[in-house]
SERO-4910 file (N, C-alpha, C, O; in steps of 0.05 Angstrom, whole numbers):
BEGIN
 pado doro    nc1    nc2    nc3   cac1   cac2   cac3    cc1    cc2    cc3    oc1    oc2    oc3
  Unk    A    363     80    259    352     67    283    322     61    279    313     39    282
  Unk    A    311     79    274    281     69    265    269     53    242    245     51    237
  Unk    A    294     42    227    289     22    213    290     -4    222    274    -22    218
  Unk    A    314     -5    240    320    -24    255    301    -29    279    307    -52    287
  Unk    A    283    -19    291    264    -30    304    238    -31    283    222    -48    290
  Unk    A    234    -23    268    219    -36    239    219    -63    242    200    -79    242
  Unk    A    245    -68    245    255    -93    233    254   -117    262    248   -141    259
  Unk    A    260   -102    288    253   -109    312    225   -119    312    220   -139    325
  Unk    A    211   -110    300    183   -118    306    170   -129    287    149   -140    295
  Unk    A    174   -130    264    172   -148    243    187   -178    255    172   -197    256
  Unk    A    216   -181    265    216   -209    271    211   -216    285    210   -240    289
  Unk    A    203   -193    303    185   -210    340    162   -219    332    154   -241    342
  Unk    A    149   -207    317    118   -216    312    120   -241    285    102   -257    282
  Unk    A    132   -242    277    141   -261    259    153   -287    274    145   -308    262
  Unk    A    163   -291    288    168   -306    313    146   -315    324    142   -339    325
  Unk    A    127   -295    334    106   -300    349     90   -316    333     79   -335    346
  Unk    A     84   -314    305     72   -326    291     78   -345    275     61   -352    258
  Unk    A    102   -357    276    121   -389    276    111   -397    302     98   -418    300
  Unk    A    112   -389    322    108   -402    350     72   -420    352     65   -441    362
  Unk    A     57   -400    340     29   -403    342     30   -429    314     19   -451    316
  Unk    A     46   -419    289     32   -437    269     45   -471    283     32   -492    287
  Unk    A     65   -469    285     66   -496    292     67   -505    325     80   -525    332
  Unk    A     58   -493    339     43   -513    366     13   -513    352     -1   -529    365
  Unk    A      1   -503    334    -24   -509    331    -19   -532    302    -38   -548    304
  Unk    A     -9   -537    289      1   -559    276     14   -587    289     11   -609    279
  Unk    A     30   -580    313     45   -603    319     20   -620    336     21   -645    338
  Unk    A     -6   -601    349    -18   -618    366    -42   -632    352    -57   -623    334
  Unk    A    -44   -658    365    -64   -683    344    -90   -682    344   -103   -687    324
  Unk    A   -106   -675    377   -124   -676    377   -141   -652    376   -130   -631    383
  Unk    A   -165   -652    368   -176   -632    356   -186   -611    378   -186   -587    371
  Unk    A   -196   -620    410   -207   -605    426   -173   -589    444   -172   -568    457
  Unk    A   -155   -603    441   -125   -587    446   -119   -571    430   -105   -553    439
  Unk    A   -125   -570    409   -117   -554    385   -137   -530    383   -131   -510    370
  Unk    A   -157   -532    393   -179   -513    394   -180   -492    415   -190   -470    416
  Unk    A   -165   -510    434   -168   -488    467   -142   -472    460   -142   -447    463
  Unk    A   -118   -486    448    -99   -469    446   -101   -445    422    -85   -426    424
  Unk    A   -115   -446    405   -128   -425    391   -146   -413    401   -145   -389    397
  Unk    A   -165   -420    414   -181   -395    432   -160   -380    444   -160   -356    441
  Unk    A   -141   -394    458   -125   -371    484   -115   -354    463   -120   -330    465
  Unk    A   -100   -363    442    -85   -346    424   -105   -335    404    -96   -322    385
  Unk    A   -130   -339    405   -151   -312    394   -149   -289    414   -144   -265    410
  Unk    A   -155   -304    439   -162   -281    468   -130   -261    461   -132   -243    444
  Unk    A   -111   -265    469    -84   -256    471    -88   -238    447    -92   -214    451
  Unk    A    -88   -248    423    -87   -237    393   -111   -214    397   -101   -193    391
  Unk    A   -134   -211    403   -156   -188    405   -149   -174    424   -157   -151    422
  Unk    A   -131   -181    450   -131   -163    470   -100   -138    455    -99   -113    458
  Unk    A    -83   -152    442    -70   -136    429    -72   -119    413    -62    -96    413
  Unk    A    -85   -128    397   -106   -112    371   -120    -95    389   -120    -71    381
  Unk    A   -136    -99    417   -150    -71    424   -124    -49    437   -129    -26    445
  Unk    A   -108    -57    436    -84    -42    454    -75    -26    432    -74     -1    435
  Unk    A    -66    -40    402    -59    -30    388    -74     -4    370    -63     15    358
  Unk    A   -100    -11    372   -129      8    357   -125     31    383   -127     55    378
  Unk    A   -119     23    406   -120     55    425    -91     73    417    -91     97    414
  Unk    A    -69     57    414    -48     68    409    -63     90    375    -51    112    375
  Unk    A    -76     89    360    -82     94    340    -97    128    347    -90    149    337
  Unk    A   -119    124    367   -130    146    384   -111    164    398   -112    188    393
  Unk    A    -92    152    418    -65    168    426    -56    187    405    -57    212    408
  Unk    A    -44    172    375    -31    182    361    -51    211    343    -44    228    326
  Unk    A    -69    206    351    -89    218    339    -82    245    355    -68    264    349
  Unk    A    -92    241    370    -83    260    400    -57    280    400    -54    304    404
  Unk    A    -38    254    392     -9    269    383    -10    295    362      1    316    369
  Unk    A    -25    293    337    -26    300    323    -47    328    322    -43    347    307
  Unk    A    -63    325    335    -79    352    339    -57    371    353    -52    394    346
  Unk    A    -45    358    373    -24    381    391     -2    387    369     12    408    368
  Unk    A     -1    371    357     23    378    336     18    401    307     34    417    296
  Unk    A     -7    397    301    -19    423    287    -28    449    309    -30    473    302
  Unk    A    -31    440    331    -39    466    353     -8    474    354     -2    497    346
  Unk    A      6    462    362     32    474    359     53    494    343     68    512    351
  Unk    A     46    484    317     44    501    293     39    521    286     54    538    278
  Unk    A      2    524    289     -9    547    295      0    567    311      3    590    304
  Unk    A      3    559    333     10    573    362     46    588    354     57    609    362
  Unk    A     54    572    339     75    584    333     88    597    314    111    603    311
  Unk    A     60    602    297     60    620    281     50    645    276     49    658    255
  Unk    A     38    653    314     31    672    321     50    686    332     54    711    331
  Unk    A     63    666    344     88    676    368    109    693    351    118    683    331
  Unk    A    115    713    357    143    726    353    168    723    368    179    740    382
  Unk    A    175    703    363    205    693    378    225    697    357    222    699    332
  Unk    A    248    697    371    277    702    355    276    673    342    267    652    350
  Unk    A    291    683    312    296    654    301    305    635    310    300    615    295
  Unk    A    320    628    334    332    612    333    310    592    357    312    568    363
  Unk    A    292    610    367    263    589    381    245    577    366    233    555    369
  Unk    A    245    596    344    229    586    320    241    556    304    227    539    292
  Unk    A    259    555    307    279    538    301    279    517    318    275    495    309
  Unk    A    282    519    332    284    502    362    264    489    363    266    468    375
  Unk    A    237    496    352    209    493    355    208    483    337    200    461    345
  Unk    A    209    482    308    205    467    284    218    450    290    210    431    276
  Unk    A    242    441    308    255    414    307    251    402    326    264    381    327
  Unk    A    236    406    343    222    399    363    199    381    359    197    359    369
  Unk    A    180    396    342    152    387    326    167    367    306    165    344    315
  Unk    A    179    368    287    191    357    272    196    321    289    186    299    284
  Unk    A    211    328    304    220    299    324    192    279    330    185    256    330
  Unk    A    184    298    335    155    289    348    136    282    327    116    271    335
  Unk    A    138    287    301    118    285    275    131    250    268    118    231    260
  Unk    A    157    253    272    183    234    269    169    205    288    158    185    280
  Unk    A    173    211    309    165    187    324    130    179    325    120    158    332
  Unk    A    118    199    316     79    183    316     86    165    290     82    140    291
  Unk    A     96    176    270     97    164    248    108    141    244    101    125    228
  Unk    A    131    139    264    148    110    273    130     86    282    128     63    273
  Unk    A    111    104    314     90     89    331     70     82    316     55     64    325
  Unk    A     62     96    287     32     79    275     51     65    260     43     42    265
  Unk    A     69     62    246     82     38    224     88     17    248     82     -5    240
  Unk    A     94     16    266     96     -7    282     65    -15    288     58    -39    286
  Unk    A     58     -6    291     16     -8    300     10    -27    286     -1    -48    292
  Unk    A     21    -14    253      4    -25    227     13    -56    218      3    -74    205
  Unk    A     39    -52    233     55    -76    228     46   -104    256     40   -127    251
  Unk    A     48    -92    278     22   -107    301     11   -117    289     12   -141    285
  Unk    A     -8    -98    277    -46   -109    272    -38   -132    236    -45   -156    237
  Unk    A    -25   -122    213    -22   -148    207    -13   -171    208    -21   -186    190
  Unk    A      4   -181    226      5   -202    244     -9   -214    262     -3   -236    272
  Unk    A    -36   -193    271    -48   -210    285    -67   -222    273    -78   -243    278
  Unk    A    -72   -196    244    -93   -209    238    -81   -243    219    -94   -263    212
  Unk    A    -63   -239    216    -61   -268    194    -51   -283    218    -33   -298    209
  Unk    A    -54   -286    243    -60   -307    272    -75   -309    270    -79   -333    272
  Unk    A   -110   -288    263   -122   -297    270   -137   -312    250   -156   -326    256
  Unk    A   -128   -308    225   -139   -322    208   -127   -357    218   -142   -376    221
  Unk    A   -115   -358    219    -95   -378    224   -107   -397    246   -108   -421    241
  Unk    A   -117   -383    277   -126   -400    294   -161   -407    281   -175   -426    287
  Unk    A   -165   -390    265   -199   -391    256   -196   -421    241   -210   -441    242
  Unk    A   -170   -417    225   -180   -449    206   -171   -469    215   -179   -492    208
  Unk    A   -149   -463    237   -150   -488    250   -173   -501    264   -178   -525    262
  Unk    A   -191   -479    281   -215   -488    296   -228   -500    275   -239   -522    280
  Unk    A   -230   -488    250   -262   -499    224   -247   -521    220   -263   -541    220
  Unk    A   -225   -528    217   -218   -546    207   -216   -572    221   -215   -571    245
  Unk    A   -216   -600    206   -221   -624    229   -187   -633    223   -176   -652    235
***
């Protein structure tokens, strides 16, 4: 399953960026072609800042997830909490690691948009 939204988001954003390369190709004049790359700079940076916080979150994730550890390597619980608790942490080590490979996969798509709306604007 978590390959398969890998893969979810690799063709959504791949989509997204067929969508951008050619309405900014199909259109002729240069000041249409410019506004619609500004909006899709604005859109493309406001994502990228959404995605760089998701990065701080996960950060976040991950202190509680070594505090967790610790904490539970103080605790004297029956094995089978101990257990319960390593697969617990485990799940959870499982999905940050999911949420930054999707992140990483976001941010290079936006960035080769934004390379993309940049040379269209330089370009005549």
């Amino acid at each position: 399953m978590k390959h398969l939204s890998y893969a979810y988001r690799f063709v959504s954003n791949f989509v997204f960026l067929a969508l951008v390369y050619f309405s900014l190709n199909f259109i002729g004049q240069y000041q249409k072609r410019t506004i619609i790359a500004a909006i899709v700079l604005t859109y493309a940076a406001m994502r990228a800042v959404s995605a760089l916080r998701t990065f701080y979150f996960f950060q976040s994730i991950e202190r509680l997830e070594l505090e967790t550890r610790r904490l539970g390597g103080l605790a004297h619980d029956s094995p089978a909490a101990a257990a319960a608790r390593k697969l617990l942490v485990r799940d959870v080590v499982d999905q940050r690691q999911a949420g930054e490979m999707k992140s990483y996969i976001d941010l290079m798509f936006l960035a080769i948009i934004v390379v993309l709306c940049v040379t269209k604007i330089v370009s005549d």
